[in-house]
VMD Tcl script that draws the C-alpha trace (Angstrom):
set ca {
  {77.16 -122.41 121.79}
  {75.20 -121.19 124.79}
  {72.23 -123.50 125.52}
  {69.48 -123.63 128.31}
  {66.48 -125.41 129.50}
  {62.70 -125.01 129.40}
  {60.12 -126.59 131.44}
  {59.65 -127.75 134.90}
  {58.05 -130.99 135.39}
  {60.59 -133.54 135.30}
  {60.31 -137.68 135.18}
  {63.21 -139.24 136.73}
  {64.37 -140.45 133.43}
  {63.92 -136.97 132.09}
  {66.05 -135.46 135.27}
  {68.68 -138.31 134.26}
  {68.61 -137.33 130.42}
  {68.68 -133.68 131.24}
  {72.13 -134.06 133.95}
  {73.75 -135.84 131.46}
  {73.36 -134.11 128.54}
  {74.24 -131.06 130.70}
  {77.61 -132.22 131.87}
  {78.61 -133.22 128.14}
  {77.88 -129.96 126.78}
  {79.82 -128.36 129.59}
  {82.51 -130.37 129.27}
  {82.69 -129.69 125.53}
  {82.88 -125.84 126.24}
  {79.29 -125.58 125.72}
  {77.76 -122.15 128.02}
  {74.88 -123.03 129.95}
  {72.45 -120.01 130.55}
  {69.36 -119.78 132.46}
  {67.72 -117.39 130.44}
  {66.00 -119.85 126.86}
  {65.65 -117.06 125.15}
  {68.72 -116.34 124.41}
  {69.91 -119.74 124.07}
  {70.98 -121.24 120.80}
  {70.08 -124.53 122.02}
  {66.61 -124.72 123.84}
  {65.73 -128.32 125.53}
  {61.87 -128.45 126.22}
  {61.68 -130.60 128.94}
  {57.75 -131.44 128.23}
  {54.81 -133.82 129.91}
  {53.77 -136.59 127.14}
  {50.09 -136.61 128.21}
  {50.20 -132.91 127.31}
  {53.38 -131.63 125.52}
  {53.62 -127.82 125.89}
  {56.02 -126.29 123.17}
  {58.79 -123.65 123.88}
  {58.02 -120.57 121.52}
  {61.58 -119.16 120.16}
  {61.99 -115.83 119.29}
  {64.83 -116.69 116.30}
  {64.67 -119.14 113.73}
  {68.66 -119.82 114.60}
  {66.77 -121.17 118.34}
  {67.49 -125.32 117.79}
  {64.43 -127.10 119.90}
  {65.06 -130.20 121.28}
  {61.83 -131.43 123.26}
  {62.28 -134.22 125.75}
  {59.64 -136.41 126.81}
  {59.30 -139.30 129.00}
  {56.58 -142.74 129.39}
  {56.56 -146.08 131.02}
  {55.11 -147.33 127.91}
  {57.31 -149.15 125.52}
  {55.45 -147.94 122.20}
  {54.85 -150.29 119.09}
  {56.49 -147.65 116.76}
  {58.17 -144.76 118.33}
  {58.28 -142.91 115.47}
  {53.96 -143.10 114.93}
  {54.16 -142.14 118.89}
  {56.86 -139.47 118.63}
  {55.86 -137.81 115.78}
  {52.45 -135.64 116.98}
  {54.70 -135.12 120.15}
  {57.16 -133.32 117.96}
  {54.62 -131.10 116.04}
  {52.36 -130.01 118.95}
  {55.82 -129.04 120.47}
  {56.90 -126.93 117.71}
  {60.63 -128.66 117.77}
  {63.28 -129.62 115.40}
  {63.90 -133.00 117.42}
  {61.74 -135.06 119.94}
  {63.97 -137.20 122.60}
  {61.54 -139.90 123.80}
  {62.90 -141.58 126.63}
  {61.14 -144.83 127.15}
  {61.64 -146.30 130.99}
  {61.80 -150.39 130.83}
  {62.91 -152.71 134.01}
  {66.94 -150.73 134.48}
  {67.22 -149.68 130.96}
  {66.19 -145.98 129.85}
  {65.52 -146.95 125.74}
  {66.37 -142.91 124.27}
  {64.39 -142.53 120.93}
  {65.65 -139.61 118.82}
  {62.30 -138.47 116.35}
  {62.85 -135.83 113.17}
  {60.68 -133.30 111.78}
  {61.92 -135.48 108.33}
  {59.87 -138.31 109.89}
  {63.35 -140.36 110.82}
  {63.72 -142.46 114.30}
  {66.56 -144.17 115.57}
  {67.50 -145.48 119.30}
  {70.17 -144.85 121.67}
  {70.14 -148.02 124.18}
  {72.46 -147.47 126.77}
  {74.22 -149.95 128.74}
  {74.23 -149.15 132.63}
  {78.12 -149.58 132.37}
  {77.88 -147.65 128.92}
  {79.97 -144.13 130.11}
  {79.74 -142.90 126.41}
  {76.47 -142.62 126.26}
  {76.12 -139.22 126.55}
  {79.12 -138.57 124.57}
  {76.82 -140.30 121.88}
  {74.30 -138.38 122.39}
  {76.39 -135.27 122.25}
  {77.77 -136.17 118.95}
  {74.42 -136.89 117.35}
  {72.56 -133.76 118.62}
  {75.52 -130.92 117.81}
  {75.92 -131.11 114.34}
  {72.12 -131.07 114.47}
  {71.58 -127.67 116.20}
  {74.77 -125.57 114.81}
  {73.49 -126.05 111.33}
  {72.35 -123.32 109.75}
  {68.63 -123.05 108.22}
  {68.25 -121.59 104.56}
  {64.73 -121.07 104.23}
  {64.10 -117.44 103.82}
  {62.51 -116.31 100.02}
  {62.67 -113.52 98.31}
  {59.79 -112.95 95.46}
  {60.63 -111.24 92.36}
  {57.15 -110.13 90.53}
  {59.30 -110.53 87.15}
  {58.41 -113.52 86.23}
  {58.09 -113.10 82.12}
  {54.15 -113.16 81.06}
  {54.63 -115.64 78.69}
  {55.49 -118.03 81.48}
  {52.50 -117.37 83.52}
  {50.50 -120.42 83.13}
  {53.92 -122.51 83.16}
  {55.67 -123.87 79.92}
  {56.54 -127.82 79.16}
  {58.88 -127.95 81.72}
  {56.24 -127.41 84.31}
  {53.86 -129.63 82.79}
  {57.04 -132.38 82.92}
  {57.22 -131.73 86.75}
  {53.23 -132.10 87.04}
  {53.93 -135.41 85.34}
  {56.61 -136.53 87.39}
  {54.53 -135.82 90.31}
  {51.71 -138.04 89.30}
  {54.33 -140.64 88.46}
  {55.48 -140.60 91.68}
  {51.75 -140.71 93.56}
  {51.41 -144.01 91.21}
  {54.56 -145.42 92.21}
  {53.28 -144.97 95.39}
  {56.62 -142.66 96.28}
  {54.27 -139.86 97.73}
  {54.08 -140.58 102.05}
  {50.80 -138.46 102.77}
  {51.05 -135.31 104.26}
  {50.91 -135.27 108.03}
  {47.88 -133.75 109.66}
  {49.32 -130.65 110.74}
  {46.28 -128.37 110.97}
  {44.47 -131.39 112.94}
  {47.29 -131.12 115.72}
  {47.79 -127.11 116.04}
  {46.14 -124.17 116.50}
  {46.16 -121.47 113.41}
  {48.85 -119.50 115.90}
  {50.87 -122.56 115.95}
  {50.86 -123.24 112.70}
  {51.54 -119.14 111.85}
  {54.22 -120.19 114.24}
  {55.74 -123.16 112.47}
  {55.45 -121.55 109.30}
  {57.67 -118.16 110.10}
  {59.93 -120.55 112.01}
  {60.45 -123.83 109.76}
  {59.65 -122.18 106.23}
  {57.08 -124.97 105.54}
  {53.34 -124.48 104.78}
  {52.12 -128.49 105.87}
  {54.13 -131.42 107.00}
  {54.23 -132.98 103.35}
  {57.56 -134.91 102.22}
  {59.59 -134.97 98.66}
  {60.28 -132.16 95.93}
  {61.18 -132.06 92.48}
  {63.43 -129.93 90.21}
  {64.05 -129.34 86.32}
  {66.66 -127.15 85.12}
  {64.91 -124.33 83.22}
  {68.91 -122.47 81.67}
  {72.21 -122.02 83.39}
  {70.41 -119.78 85.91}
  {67.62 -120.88 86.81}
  {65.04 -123.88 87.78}
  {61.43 -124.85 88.33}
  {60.67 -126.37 91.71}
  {58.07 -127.69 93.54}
  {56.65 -125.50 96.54}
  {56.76 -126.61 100.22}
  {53.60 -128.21 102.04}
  {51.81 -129.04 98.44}
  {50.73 -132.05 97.02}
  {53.22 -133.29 94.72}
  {50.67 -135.42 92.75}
  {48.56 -132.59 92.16}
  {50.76 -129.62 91.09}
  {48.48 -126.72 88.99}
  {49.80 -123.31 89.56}
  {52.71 -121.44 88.87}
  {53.87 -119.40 91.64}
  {51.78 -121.13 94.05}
  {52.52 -124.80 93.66}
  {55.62 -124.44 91.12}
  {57.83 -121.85 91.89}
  {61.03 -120.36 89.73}
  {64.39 -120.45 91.42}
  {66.06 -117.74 89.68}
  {69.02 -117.31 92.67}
  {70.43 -117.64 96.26}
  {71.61 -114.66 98.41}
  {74.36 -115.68 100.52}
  {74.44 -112.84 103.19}
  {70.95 -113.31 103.92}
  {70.69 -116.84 103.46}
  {68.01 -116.17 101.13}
  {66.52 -118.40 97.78}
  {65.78 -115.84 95.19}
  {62.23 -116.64 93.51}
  {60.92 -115.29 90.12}
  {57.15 -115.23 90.18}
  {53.42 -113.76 88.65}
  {52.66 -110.33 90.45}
  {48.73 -112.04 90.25}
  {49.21 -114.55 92.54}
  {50.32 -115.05 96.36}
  {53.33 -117.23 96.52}
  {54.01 -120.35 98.77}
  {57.64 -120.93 99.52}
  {59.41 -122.95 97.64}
  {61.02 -126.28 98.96}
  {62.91 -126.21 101.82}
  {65.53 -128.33 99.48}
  {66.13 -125.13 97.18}
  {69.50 -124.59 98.35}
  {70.53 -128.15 97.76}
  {69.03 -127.95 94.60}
  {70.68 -124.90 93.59}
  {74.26 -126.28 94.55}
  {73.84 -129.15 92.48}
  {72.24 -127.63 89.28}
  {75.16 -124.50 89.58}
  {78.28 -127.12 89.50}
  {77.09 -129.78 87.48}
  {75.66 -128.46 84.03}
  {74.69 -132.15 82.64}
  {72.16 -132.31 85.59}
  {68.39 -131.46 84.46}
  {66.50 -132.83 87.16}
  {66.46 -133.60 90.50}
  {64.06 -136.12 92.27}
  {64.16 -136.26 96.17}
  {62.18 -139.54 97.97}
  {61.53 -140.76 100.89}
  {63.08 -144.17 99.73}
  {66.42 -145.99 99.48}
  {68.19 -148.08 97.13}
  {71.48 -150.22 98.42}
  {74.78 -149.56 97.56}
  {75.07 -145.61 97.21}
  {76.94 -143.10 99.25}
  {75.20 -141.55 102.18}
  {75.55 -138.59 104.13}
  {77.21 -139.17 107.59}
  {74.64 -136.78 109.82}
  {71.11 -136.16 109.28}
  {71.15 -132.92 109.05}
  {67.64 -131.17 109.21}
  {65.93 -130.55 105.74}
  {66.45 -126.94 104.43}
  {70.31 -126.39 106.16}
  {72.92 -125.28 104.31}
  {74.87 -128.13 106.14}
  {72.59 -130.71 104.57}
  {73.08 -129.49 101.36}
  {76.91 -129.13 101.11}
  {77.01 -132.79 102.27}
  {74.50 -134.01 99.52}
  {76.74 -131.53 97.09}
  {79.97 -133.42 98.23}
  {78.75 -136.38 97.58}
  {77.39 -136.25 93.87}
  {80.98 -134.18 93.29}
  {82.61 -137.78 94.27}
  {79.99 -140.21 92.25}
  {81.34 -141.54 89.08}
  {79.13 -139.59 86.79}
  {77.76 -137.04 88.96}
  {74.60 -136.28 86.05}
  {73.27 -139.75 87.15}
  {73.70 -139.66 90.64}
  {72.20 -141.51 93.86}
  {72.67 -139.98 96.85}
  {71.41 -141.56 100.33}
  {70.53 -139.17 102.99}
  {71.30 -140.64 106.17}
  {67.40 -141.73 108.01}
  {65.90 -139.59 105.49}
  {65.42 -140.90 101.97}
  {67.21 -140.34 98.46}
  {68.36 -137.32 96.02}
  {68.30 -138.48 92.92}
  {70.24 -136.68 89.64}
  {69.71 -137.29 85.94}
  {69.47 -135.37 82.90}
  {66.08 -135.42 82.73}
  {62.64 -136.49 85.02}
  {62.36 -139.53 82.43}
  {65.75 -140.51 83.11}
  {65.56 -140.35 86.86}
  {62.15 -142.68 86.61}
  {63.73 -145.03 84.07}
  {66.42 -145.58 86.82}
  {64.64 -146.04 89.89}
  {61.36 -147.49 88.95}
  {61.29 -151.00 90.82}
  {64.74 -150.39 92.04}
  {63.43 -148.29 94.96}
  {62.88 -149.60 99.06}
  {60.06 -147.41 100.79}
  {61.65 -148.60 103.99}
  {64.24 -146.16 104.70}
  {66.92 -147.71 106.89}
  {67.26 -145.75 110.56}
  {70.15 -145.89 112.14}
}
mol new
graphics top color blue
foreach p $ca { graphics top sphere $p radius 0.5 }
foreach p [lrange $ca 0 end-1] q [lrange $ca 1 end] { graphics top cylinder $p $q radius 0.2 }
display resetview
């Protein structure tokens, strides 16, 4: 993997960050280049009083911005997260400077943060690091859609499958299972968000999805960036999965030739792998919640890779009854199987932490 950096201005802790990381990668057989844009690996090496993003030219481009402060913030993840958007990035490193420590805060676009503390005498630190930030950028996105203006007439204005998903969704707003969306539009430009949009395949910052199994073939989903409590429209909030494409890495989307199409949930493809293996599953429920006691992914992989959703595939292969299955997603939340919506709600309801555990 050839990877580079971007950015000039650099703290001493972000000079220290940016050596180390360096000499890992090397020493892993990584190829440093000077040229970013043709880097696989890009690390934005930005000010935190006025984060400038690094604009890739390829959706493949991982972004890793680092920034750097004196101040020991209340909630890293609260302080991180704007950093992360107005710098266009799949991760934010936020290196905190306190007495001889460096405290290294590692921020997702899935609104996940965990802490590296390292130990002066720590010499795996960076070999931490390394193993927490690979898996991360090799992973391959599958967020690309392909709309299909077949989508029969009589299905137009949705059927009672749809209206089940609008129901879930206001099930979930009243159990409170619904983070709100983050102010996206408040924090970029309309260029930047045409930006983040082409590159990320979402429309708004806004977290969970929800699936029902139309046939064999196909499934009803909810779109990206909408409000899940409020879903109306078919084609624009509740989309038809009809297919994948693997050579292009493409979901294939049935939908009204009337109506301009959002993209569907950057989930699709882990939806799709579950609902083509396991016939007895009819729904799908993904939450930013936990439960204790289920299996978890290892890495935490970025939302919409194809990595992310063969490990959340693996998993419900191994549960016990794989059409009732819990599945953590490591400092992300909870996919959820059952034969139907009801069934998913019967099981969770009260069962459910919103306090995701970071690690």
């Amino acid at each position: 993997m050839k990877f580079a950096f971007s950015g000039d201005d650099r703290s001493r802790s972000q000079q220290w960050f940016a050596k180390g990381l360096k000499k890992v990668m090397t020493a892993h057989g990584h190829q440093f280049i000077e040229d970013p844009d043709h880097a696989r690996l890009v690390m934005n090496v930005a000010d935190v009083g006025n984060p400038r993003p690094f604009r890739r030219k390829a959706k493949a481009t991982f972004v890793v911005s680092i920034v750097s402060t004196g101040d020991v913030p209340k909630d890293p993840l609260q302080a991180g997260y704007p950093l992360l958007v107005r710098t266009l990035s799949n991760l934010l490193i936020y290196l905190v400077e306190r007495d001889s420590f460096i405290d290294t805060h590692f921020v997702t676009l899935e609104q996940g943060a965990y802490t590296l503390a390292p130990d002066p005498d720590d010499d795996r630190f960076f070999e931490r690091v390394y193993e927490r930030l690979t898996p991360l950028a090799s992973s391959q996105l599958v967020i690309d859609n392909e709309y299909r203006t077949d989508l029969p007439h009589r299905l137009w204005e949705g059927d009672p499958l749809t209206r089940q998903l609008q129901e879930a969704g206001g099930r979930l707003d009243a159990l409170n299972l619904l983070p709100a969306p983050f102010p996206i539009h408040e924090l970029l430009s309309p260029r930047d968000l045409r930006h983040v949009h082409r590159l990320y395949g979402i429309g708004g910052l806004s977290y969970g999805n929800l699936s029902i199994r139309r046939d064999a073939a196909s499934f009803w989903m909810s779109a990206s960036g909408v409000n899940k409590a409020d879903l109306r429209v078919v084609g624009r909030d509740i989309l038809l999965v009809t297919g994948y494409d693997p050579e292009r890495n493409t979901m294939i989307l049935s939908v009204p030739p009337s109506v301009e199409p959002r993209r569907v949930s950057v989930d699709a493809i882990e939806h799709w792998m579950i609902y083509t293996e396991h016939p007895p599953v009819g729904a799908i429920v993904h939450i930013h919640a936990w439960m204790e006691g289920i299996l978890s992914t290892e890495v935490n992989y970025p939302c919409g890779t194809l990595e992310l959703a063969t490990s959340v595939a693996e998993l419900v292969r191994r549960a016990p009854d794989p059409g009732h299955a819990v599945i953590g997603l490591k400092n992300h939340g909870l996919t959820i199987t059952g034969p139907s919506l009801d069934d998913i709600f019967d099981r969770i309801e009260g069962k459910v932490k919103r306090q995701v555990p970071l690690t």
